[in-house]
N, C-alpha and C positions, 0 to 999 in steps of 0.2 A: 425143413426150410419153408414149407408151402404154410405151417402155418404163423411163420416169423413174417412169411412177405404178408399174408391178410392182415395182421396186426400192425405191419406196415402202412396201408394201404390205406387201413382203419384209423388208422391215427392223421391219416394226415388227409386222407378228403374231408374227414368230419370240418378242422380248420381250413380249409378250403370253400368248402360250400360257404361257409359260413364271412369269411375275410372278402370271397366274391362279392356277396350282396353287399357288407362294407364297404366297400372301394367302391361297387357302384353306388351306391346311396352319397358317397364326397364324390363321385364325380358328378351326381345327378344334381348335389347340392351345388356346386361349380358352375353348370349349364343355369339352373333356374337365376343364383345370381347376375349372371349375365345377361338375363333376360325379364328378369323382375321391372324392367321400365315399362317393355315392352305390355306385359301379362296382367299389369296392376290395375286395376279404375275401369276394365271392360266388361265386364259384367260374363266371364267365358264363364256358362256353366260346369258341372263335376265335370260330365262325357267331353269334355274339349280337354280339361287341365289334364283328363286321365290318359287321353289317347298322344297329347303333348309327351307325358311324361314315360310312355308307354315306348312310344319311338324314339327317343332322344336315350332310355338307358338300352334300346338295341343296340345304340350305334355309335354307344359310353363302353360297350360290354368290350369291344377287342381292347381299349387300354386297361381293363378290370383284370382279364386274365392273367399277364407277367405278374402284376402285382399282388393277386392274391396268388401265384405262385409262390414268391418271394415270401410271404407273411407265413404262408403255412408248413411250407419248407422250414423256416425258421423254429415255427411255435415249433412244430414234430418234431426234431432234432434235439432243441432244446429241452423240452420236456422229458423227453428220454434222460437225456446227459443227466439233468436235475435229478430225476429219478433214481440214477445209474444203472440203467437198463443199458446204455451204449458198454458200460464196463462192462456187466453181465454177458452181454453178445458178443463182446468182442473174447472173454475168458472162456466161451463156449465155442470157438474156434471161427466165430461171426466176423468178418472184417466190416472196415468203414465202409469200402469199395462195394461190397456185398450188399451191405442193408441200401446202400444208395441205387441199387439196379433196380430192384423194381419199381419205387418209387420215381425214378428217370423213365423207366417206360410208361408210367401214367403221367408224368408232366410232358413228355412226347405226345401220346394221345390228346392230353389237351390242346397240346398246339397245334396238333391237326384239327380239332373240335376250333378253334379260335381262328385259325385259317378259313375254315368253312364259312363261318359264321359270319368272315369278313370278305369273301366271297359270294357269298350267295345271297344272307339275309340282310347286312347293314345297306348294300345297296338300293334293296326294294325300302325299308325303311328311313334312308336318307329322302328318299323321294319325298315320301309324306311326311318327313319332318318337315322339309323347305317349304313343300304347301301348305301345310298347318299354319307354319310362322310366317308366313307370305300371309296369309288368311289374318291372320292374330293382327299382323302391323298394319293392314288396310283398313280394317277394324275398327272403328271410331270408338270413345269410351261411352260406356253403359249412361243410359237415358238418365239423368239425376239433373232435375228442375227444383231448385233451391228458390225458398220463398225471398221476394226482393232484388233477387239478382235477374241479370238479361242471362238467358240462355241461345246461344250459339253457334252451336255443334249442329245442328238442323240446317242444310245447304239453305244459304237465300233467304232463312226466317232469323226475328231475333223475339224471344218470348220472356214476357217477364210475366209472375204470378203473385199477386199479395198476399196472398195465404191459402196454405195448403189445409187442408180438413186432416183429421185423424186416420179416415179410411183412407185416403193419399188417394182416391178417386177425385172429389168435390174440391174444387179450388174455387178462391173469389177476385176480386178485383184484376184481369187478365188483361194485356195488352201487346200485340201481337205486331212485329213491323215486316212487311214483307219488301226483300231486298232483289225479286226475280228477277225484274224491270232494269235494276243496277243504275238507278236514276235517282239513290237516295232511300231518304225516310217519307216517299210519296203515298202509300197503300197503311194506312194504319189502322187496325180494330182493336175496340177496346169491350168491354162486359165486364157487369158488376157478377155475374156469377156464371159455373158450368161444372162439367167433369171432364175428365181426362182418363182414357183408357187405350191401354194398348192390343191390337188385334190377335188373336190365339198366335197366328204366324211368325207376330212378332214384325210385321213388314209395314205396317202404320202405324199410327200415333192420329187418335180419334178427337179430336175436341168439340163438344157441343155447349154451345156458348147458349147463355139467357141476359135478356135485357142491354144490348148493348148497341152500339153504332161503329161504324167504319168512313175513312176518307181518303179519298183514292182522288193524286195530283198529277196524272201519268201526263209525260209531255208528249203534247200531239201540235203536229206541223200541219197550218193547211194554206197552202201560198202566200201572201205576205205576213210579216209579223204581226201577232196583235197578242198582247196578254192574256187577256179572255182567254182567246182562242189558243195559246199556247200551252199554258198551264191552268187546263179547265178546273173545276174544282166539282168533285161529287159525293156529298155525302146521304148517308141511308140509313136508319135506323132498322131494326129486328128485335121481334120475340124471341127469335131460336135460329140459332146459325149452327151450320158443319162444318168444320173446317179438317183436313186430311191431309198429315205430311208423311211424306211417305221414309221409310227407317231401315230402307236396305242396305245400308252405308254399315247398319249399328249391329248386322248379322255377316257371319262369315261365309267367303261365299267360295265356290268349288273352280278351283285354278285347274286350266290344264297340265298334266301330270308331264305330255312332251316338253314343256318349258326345262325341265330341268332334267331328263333326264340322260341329256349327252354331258351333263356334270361328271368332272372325275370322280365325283367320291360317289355317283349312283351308278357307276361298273360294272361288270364281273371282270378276269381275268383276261378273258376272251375277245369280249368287248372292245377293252384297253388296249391290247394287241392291235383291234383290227385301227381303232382311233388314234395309234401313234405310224401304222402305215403309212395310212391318210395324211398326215401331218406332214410324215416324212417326203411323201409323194408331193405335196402342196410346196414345201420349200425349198426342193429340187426342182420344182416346173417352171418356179418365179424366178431362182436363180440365174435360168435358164434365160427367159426372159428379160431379165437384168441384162443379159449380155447381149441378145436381140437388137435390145433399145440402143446400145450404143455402136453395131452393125450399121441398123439404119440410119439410124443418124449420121455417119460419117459416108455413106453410100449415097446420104439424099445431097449434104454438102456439097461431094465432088460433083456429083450431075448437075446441078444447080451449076457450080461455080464453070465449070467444063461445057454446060449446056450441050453436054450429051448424057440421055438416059442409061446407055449403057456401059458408060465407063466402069471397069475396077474395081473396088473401094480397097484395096492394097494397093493399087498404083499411084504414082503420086507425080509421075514422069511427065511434061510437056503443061503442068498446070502455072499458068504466068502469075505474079502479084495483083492485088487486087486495084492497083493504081493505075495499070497499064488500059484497064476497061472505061467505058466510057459514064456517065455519072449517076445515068438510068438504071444502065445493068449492075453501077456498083449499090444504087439502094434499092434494087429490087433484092440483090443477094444479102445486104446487110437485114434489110427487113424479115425477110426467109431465115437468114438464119437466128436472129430474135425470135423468131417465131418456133423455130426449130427449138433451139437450145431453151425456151419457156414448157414446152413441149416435153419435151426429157426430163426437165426436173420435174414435173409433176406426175411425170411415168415412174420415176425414180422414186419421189418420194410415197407413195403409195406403194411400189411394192418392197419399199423398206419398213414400211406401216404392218403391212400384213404378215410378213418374212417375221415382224418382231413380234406380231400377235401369233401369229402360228406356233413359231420359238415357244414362246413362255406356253400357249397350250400343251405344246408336246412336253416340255417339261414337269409339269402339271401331269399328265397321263402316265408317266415313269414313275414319277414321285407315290402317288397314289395304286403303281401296278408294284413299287418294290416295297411299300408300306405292309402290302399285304403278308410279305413273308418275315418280314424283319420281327413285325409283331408276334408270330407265330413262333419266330426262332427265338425272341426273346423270354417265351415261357422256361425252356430248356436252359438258356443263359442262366434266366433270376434262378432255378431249380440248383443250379452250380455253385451259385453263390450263396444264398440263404441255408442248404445242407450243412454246406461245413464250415460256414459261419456258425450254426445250429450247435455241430456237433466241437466244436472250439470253446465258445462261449459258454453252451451248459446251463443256461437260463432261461427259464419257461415262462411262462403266462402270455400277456402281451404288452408289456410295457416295452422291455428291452428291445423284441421282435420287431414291434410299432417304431421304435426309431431308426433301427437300422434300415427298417422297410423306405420310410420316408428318404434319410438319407442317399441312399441304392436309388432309389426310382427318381426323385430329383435329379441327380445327378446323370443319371440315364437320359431323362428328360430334355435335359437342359443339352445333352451332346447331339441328342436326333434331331431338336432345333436348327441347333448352329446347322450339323449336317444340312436340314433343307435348306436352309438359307444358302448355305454355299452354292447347294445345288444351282439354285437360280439366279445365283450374281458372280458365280466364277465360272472359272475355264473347265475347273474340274467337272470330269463326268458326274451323271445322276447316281448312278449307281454306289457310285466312291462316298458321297454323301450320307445317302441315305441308309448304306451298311457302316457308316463311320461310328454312331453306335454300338453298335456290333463288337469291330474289330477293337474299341476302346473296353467292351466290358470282356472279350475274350480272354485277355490274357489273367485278368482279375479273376476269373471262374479256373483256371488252370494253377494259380497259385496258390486260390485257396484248397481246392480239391485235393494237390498235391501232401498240403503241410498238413490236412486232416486226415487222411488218408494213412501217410508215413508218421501219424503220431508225432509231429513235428514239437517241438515246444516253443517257436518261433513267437507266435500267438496266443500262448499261450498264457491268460491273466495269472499266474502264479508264476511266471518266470519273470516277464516284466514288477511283482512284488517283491523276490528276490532281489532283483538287478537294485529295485529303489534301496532296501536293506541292507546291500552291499554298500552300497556308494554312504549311506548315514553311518559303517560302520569301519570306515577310512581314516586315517591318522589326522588330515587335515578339518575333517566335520568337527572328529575328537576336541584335538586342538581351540575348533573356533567354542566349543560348547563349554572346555574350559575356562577358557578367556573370557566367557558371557557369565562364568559362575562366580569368577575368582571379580571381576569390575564390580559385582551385585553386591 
């Protein structure tokens, strides 16, 4: 048997290895569409796209796992059947149940390997995605001064160039409006020629201008109005000007890492735990609170109204109508308690504010601490279903495999949605949610296991060709094919 389970093993990590890095490559292909607006026209060198792409399939990799379960489980299965290698094992006294054990123990393993993975490493990786992509959108697009047009992208400057040289150093006819002042088109240089070069750093933008002049209209105030004197006018000719803007806008620049990482999805287990205590503790304090507000409030009324500080606030014995006082004390009390009751609702609403941001965090931290094992458990699921789909169906390669895979994991997909979403717009717990997955593809993994297993013919595609072959070989088909012969 030890050497039917290596052959096992053998068969189906090779499709595995292999259907992983497919599934990541569509899902990595998913992530870049998504983000292709973002990525296009910035000039990010290899080492940015590479390290982008590097983190983002870390943290692609736990939805890769069930799926290339699912595909490989299949192809193995299948290929056997085709082969009939399943009949050969099974007439060697091999059950289904049997070839399926150790193969469950290495999709088990996996799932502990993809639990890990989503424990320990996608976290530190989620990190540096969000500041990579934080970095990438701050990011202004890559420096490209087009001959004839104004260029803009440069805070405060607008540059136009008449013509660019071949070397894309040497440009001619240059006219520069500088917008610091926010006073208009008052500061303008122009040159019939120069070059343009950018600093190793990459943190300037150099231009050294030949043959040109500038005019500068800055509005200066000096005690009473006078035009002259308002809108002086200065212009200056040159042999050779500097001019220096600076392009730190156009480089990516290094975010603090703490920004993001009390994010649920940059966790561990642990973490999450400690971040839904918190939570928990923070919307029982305010609760708490909630109920304070409405104590005092009704404690501050009677004292007020009573014009004793220590009355009660449950007694309500010996307090007279408010009509009986005289018209001082009744709009000093009307005023106080405007005052009061403006006072409460703005206690109130504020910690209805927080109470609802805490809520959705906490929910948030569940969602993301029960993600971690669903994912995990779904390796073993797909493993349940893909086998004896596998060993039913009898069809190798990957076409057949490929669609059922799709099928299956759609459909999985589309239920763990719904689950979250319920999670955080119904009553229903997180939990019920986020295993609603789950408990929808369980029973699916017990039906098929069962009917493959027990040799069932349920499923089996030569019983449903029979069935069709029966029903074309009934008196009333008879009948109609007569009646289509005999009209002809």
């Amino acid at each position: 048997m030890k050497i039917t389970d290596r052959y096992l093993c053998k068969n189906f990590l090779g499709p595995f290895v292999l259907t992983f890095f497919v599934a990541l490559f569509v899902l990595l292909m998913q992530f870049l569409w998504k983000w292709v607006d973002e990525l296009v026209g910035k000039g990010l060198g290899m080492g940015v796209l590479l390290k982008l792409l590097f983190y983002a399939s870390i943290t692609l990799s736990s939805m890769a796992f069930p799926l290339a379960v699912l595909l490989a489980s299949l192809m193995t299965f299948g290929n056997m059947g085709e082969r009939s290698e399943i009949v050969a094992l099974k007439s060697a006294g091999v059950s289904t149940r049997r070839m399926m054990m150790p193969l469950a123990i290495v999709s088990i393993l996996i799932g502990c390997l993809a639990f890990e993975v989503s424990n320990d490493v996608i976290p530190r990786a989620s990190v540096k995605l969000k500041m990579l992509l934080f970095d990438i959108q701050e990011q202004k697009p890559a420096l490209n001064i087009t001959e004839g047009v104004f260029y803009t992208d440069i805070d405060n400057y607008a540059i136009r160039v008449g013509k660019k040289m071949p070397d894309g150093v040497t440009i001619k006819d240059i006219l520069i409006y500088d917008h610091s002042k926010h006073q208009g088109n008052i500061n303008v240089t122009s040159a019939e020629k120069g070059t343009m070069v950018v600093t190793p750093d990459k943190r300037y933008l150099l231009f050294t201008l030949y043959n040109g002049s500038s005019w500068d209209e800055s509005s200066v105030t000096r005690g009473n109005y006078d035009a002259r004197t308002h809108y002086p006018l200065m212009r200056a000719t040159f042999d050779k000007q500097y001019k220096r803007f600076d392009m730190s806008d156009f480089t990516a620049q290094n975010v603090d890492a703490s920004f993001y990482e009390n994010h649920s999805s940059a966790l561990s287990i642990k973490q999450l735990n400690e971040q839904i205590d918190t939570a928990k503790y923070h919307i029982k304090t305010q609760n708490q609170s909630t109920a304070n507000v409405f104590f005092h409030c009704l404690y501050f009324f009677n004292a007020v109204v009573q014009d004793n500080d220590r009355v009660d606030s449950a007694s309500t014995e010996g307090i007279r109508p408010l009509e009986e006082y005289n018209d001082d004390f009744r709009a000093r009390v009307l005023q106080l308690a405007e005052h009061g009751i403006r006072n409460t609702t703005y206690a109130l609403n504020y910690t209805f504010q927080d109470v609802h941001y805490r809520t959705h965090q906490l929910w948030n931290y569940q969602i993301e601490l029960y993600r971690k094992f669903t994912l995990a458990v779904a390796c073993l699921l797909f493993f349940f279903v893909g086998a004896p789909l596998g060993s039913i169906i009898r069809k190798g390669g990957i076409g057949i495999p490929l669609v059922i895979t799709v099928v299956f994991f759609t459909f999985y997909f589309a239920i763990s949605i719904i689950g979250e979403k319920l999670s955080k717009s119904s009553p229903l717990p997180v939990w019920f949610g986020m295993w609603l997955s789950s408990f929808v593809l369980l029973p699916i993994c017990v039906f098929l296991t069962y009917h493959a297993t027990t040799d069932s013919s349920v499923l089996s595609p030569d019983t449903y060709a029979k069935f069709i072959e029966n029903l074309k070989n009934l008196k009333i088909f008879k009948k109609r094919n007569e009646n289509t012969t005999t009209v002809s």
